[in-house]
N, C-alpha and C positions, 0 to 999 in steps of 0.2 A: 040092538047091538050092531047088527049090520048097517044100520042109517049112520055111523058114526066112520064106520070104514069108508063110504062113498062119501061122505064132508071130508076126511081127511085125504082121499083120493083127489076131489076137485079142488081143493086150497093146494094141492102139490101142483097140479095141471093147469092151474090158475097164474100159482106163482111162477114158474117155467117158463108160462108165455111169457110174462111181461116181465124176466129176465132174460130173457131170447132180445125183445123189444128194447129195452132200454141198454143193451148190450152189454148185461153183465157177465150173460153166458157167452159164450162162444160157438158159433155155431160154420160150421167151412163146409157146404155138399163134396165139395172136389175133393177125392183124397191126393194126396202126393205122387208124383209123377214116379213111376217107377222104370227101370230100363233091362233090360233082357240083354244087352252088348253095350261094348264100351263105345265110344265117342266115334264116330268115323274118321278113321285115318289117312290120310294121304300124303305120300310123298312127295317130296318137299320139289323135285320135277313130276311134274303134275302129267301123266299122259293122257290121251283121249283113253285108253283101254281099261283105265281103272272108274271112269262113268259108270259104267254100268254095273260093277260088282259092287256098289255104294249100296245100303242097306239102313235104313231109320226103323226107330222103333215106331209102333202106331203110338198111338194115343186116342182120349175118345173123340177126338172131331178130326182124324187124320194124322199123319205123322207128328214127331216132335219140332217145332217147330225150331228151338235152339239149337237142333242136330243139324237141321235145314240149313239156318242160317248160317250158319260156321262154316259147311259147306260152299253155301254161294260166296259165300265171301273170299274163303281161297282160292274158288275158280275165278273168281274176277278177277282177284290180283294176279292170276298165272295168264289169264288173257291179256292182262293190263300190260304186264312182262313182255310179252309176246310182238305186242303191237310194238311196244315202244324198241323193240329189239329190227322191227322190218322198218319202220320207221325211222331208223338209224342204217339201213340197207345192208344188216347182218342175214343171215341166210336163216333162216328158220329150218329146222331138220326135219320137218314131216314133209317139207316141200321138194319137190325133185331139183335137182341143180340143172344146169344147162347142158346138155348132149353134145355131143363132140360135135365136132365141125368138121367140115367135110371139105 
């Protein structure tokens, strides 16, 4: 009786594989990204003082990287901003202006 459980055991373990294999199963290791905080925000004038309180969620091989990238991507267009604003000989505010004259 028992010889009949371990045949129908290995026809299940059997069948399995080689629905794994020919991909009828579905099989994913990585479960789905899950987040602890919402999306990192930033004001739409970007300061230097708000770097550092930026916060990503981990993940298993390091932070999330779409969190990442949204991020760099803002900062680059607020540098982009930036540049083309001195480049235009606008005065940038984190820069000191010119001291009196004497």
């Amino acid at each position: 009786m028992i010889w009949v459980f371990f045949i129908v055991m290995a026809v299940v373990v059997v069948g399995g594989f080689f629905a794994l294999l020919t991909g009828r199963l579905g099989y994913d290791p990585m479960a789905p990204a899950t987040t602890t905080q919402s999306a990192p925000v930033l004001s739409d004038e970007i300061a230097a003082s708000e770097i550092p309180t930026i916060r990503f969620d981990t993940a298993l091989r390091g932070y999330r990287m779409d969190q990442v990238d949204a991020v760099l991507d803002r900062l680059q267009d607020r540098i982009e901003e930036l540049e083309a604003e001195r480049a235009q000989g606008h005065r940038v505010p984190d820069e000191p202006g010119p001291g009196p004259t004497a």
